[in-house]
TORROVEX-628150 format. One line per field, with one value per residue (C-alpha): residue number from 1; residue in three letters; chain; x, y, z. Coordinates in nm, 4 decimals, always signed. Layout:
seq c(NUM|...);
type c(ALA|...);
mol c(A|...);
x c(X|...);
y c(Y|...);
z c(Z|...);
//
This chain:
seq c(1|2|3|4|5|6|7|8|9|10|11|12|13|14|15|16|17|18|19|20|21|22|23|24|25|26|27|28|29|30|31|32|33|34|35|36|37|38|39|40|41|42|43|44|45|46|47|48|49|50|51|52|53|54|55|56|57|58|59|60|61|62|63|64|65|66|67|68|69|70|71|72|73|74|75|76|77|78|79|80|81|82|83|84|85|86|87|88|89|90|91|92|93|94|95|96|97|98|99|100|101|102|103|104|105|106|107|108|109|110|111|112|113|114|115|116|117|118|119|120|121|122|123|124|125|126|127|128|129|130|131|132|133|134|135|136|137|138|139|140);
type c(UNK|UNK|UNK|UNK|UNK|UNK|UNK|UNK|UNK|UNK|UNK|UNK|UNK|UNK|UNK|UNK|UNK|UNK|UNK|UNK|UNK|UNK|UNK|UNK|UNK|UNK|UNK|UNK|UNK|UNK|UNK|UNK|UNK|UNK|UNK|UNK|UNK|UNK|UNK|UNK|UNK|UNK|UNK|UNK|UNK|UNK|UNK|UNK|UNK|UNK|UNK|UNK|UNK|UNK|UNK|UNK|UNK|UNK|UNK|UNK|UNK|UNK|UNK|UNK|UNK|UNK|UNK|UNK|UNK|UNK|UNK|UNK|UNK|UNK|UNK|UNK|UNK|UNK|UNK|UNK|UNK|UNK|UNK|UNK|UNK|UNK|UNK|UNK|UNK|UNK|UNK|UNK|UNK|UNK|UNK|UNK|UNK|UNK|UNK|UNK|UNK|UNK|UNK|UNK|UNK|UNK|UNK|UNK|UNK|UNK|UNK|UNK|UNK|UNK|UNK|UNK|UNK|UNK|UNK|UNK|UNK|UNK|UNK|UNK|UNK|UNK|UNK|UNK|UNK|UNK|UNK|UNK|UNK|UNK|UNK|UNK|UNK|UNK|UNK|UNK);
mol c(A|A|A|A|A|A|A|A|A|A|A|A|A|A|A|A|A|A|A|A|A|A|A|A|A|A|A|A|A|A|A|A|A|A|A|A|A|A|A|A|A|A|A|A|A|A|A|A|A|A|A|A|A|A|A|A|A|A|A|A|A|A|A|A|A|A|A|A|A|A|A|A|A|A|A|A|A|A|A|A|A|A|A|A|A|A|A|A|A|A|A|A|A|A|A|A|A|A|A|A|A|A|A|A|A|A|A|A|A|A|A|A|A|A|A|A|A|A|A|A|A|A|A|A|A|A|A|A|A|A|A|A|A|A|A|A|A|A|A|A);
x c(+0.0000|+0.1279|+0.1394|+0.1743|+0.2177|-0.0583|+0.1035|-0.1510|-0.4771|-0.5597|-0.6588|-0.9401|-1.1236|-1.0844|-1.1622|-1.4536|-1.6507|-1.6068|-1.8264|-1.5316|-1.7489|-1.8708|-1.4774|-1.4164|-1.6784|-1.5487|-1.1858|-1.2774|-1.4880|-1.1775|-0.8943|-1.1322|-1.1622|-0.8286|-0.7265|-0.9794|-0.7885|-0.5072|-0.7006|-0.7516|-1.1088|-1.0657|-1.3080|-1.1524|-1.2622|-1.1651|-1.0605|-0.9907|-0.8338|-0.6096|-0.3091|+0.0311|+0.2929|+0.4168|+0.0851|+0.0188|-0.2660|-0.2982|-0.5279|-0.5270|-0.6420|-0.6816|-0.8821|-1.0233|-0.8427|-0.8298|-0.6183|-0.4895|-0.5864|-0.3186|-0.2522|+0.0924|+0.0129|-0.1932|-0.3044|-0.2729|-0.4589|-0.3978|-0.2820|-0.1877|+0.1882|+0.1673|-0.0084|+0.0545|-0.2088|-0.1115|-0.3396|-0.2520|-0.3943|-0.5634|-0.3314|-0.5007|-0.7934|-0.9099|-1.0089|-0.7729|-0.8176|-0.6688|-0.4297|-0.4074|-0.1179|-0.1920|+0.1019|-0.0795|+0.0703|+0.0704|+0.1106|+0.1038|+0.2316|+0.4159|+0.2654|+0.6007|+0.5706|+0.7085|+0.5291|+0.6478|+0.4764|+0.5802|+0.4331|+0.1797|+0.1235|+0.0675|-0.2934|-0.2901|-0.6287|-0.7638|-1.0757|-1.2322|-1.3228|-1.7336|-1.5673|-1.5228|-1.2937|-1.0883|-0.8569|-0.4967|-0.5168|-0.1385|-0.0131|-0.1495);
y c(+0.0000|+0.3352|+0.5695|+0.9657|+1.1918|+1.4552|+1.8056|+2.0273|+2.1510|+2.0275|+1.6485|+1.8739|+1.7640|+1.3979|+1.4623|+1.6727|+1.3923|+1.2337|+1.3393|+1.4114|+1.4795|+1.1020|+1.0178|+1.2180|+1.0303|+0.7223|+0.7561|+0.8410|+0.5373|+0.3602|+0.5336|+0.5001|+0.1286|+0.1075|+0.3291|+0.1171|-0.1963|-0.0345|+0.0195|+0.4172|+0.5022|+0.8816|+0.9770|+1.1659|+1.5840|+1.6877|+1.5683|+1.7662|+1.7611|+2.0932|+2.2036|+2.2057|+2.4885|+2.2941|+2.2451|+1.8642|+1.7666|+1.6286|+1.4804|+1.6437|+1.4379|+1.4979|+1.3498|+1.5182|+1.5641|+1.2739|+1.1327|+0.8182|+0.7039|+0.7831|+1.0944|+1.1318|+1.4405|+1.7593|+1.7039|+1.4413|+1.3652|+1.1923|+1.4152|+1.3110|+1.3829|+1.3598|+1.2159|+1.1036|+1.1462|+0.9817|+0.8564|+0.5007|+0.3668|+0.0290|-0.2080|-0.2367|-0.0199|+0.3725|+0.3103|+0.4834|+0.5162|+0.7599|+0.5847|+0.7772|+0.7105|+0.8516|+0.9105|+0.8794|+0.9831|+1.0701|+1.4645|+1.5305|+1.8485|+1.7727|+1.9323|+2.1129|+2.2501|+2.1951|+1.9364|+1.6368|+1.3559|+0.9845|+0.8002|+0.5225|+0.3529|+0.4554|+0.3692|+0.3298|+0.3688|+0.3081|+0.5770|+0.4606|+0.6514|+0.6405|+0.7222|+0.4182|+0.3923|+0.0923|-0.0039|-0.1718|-0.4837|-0.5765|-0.1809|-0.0829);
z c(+0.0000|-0.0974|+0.2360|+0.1905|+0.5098|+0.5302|+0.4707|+0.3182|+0.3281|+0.0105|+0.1490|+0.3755|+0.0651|+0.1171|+0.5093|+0.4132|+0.3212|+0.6345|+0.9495|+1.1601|+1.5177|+1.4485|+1.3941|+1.6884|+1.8821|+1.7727|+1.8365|+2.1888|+2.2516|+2.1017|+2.3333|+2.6361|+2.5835|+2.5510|+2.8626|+3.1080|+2.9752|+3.1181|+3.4474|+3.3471|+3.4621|+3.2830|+3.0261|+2.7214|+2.7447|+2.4210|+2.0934|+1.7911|+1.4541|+1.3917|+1.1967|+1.3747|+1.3325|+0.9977|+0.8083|+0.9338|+1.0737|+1.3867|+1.6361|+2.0286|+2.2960|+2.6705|+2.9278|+3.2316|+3.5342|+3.7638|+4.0727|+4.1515|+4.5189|+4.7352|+4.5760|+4.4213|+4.1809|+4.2134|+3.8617|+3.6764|+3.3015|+2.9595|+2.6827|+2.3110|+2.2985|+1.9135|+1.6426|+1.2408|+0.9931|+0.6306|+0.3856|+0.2253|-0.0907|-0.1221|-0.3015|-0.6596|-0.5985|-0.6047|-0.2780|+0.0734|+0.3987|+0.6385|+0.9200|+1.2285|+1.5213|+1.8664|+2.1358|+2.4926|+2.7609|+3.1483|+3.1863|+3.5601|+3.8284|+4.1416|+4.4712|+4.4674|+4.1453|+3.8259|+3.5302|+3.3526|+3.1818|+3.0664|+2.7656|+2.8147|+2.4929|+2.0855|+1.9163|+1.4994|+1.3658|+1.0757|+0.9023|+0.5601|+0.3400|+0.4763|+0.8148|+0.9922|+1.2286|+1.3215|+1.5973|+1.4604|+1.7079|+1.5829|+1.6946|+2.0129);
//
């Protein structure tokens, strides 16, 4: 399958045929599933799909704010700390679908002050072209 990294605005017009608050909605079914097998309990606050400072687009993700019991942060939450969006051709067909790579991680502040975070796993999803989205078992 031929892969090409999304760069420009001009595949909007692939993704504009897509209902992207049902992706959305899907995606975070998908992450939450995936965060609870993991023994997270969080519930994703926001997901959206925006440019970055180089004209790719990426997915943000961050849950709400939640402890762990004892308390070892003052805040503590998921965040995306990147995310790849290419579009890949089906081998001998005019057909693609978009392939979408998460980076989760822990982004927490110390009672103390000061911030850091620590990665927790990467999710590769699939979207067809009527919007589907599908979880890579074999990545994740």
């Amino acid at each position: 399958m031929k892969q090409e990294i999304i760069t420009s605005k001009v595949v909007m017009k692939d993704l504009s045929r897509i209902d992207l608050e049902d992706v959305k909605y899907q995606i975070k079914e998908i992450i939450e599933t995936e965060l609870l097998k993991r023994s997270y309990t969080c519930k994703i606050a926001r997901i959206e799909v925006e440019y970055d400072r180089y004209g790719k687009l990426r997915f943000i993700v961050e849950s709400e704010y939640f402890q762990t019991m004892p308390v070892i942060f003052k805040t503590l939450r998921i965040e995306s700390f990147g995310s790849w969006l290419s579009k890949e051709t089906i081998k001998d067909t005019d057909n693609f679908r978009f392939v979408v790579t998460i980076d989760l991680h822990n982004s927490y502040t110390h009672f103390g002050g000061g911030s850091n975070g620590c990665g927790l796993f990467n999710i590769r999803l699939f979207i067809s072209e009527n919007g589907r989205v599908t979880l890579d078992n074999f990545f994740s």
